[in-house]
Backbone as ProteinMPNN parsed JSONL, in Angstrom:
{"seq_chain_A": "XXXXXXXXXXXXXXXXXXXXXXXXXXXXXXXXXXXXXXXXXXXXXXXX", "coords_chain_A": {"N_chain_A": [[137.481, 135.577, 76.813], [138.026, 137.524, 75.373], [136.589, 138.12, 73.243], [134.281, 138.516, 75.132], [135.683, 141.276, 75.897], [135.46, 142.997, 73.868], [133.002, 143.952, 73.787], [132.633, 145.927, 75.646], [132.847, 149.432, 75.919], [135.482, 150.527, 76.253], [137.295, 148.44, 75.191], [138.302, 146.701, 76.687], [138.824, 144.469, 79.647], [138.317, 144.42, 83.273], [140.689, 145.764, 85.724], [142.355, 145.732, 88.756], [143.525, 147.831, 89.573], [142.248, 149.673, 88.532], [139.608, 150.295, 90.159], [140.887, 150.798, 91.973], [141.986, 153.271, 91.77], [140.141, 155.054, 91.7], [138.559, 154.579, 93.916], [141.141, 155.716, 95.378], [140.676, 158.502, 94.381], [138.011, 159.165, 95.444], [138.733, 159.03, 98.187], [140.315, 161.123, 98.555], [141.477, 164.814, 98.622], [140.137, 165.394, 96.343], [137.879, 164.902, 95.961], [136.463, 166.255, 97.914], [133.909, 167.84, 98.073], [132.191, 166.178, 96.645], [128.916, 164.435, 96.683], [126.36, 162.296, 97.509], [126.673, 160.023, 95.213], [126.739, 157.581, 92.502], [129.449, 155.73, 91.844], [130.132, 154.167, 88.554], [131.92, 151.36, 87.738], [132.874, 150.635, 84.981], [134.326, 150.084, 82.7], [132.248, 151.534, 80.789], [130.738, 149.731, 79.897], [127.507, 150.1, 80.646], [126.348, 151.699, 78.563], [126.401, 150.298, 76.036]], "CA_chain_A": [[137.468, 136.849, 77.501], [138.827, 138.74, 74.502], [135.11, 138.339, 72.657], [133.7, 139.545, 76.094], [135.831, 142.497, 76.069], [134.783, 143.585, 72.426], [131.905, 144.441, 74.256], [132.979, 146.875, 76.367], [133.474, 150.493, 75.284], [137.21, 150.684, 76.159], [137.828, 147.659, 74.789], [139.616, 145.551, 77.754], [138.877, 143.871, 81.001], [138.622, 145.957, 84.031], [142.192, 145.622, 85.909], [141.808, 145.977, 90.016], [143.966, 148.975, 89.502], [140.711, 150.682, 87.709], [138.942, 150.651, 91.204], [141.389, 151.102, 93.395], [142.236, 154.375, 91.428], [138.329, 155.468, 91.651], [138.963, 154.206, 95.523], [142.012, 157.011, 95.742], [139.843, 159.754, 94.568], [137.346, 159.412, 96.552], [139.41, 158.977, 99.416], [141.223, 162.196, 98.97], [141.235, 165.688, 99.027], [139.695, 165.921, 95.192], [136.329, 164.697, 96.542], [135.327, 166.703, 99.153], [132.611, 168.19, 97.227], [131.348, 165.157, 95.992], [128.311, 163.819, 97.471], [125.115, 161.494, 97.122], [126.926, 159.937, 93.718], [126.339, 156.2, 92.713], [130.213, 155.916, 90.877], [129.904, 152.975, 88.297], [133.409, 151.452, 87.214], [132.923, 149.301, 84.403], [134.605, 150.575, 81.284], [131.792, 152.146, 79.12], [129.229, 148.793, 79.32], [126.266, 150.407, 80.406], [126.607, 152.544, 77.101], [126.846, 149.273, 75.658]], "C_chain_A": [[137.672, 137.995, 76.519], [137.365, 139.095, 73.922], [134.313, 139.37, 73.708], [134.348, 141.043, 76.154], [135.495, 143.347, 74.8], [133.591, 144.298, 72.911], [131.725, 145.631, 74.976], [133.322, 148.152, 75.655], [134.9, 150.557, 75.26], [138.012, 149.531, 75.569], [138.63, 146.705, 75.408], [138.78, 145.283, 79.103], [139.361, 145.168, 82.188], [139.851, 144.932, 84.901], [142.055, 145.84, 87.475], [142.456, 147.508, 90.482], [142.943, 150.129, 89.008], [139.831, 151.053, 89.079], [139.876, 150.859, 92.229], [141.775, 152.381, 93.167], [140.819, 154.946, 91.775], [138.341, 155.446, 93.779], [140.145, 155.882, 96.133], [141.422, 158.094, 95.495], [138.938, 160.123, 95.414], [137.401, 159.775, 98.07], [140.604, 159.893, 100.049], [140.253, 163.481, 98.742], [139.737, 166.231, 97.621], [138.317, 165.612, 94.874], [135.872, 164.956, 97.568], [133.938, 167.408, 98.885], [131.089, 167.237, 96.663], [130.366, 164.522, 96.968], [126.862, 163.114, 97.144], [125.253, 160.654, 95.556], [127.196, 158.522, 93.473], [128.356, 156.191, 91.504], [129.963, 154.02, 90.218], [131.504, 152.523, 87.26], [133.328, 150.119, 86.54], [133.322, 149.819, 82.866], [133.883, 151.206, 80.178], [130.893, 150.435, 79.065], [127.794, 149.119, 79.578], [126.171, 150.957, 79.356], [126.497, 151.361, 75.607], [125.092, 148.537, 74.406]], "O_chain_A": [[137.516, 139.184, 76.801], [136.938, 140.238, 74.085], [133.866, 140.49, 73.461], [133.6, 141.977, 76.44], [135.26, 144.539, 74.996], [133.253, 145.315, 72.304], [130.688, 146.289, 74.892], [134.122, 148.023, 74.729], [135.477, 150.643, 74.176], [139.235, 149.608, 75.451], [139.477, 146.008, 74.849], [138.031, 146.193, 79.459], [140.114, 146.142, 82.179], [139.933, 143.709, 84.786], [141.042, 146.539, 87.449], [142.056, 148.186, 91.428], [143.055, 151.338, 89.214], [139.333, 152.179, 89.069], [139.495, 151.101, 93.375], [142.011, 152.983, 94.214], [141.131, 155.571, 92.789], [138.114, 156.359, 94.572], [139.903, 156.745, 96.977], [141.534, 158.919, 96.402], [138.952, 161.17, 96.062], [136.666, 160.401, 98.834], [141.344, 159.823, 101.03], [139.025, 163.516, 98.672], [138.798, 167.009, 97.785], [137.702, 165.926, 93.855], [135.07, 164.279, 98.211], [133.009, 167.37, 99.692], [129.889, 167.396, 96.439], [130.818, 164.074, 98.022], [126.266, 163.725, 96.258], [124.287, 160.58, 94.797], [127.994, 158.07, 94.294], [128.285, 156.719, 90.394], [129.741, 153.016, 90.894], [132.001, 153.195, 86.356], [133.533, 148.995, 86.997], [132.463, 149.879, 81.986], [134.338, 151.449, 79.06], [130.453, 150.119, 77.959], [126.907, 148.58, 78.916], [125.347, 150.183, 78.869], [126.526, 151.694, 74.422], [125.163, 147.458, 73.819]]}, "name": "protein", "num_of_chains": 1, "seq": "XXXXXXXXXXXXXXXXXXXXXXXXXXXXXXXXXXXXXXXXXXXXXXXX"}
């Protein structure tokens, strides 16, 4: 897993805390603006 995360821009394994934070934004006040937006929560591997 450690090789696989080398791969990754941030350098680590995503954590379920990484989407459930992405989950709280969305789900508050600091995205009411936001709309039609594909969010992708994977550390920096499309970039990859």
């Amino acid at each position: 897993m450690e090789q696989f995360a080398q791969h990754i821009t941030l350098k680590r394994l995503s954590q379920p805390e990484d989407v459930a934070a992405c989950v709280s934004f969305l789900s508050g006040p600091d995205s009411d603006y936001m709309t039609g937006q594909a969010v992708i929560i994977d550390g920096g591997m499309v970039f990859n």
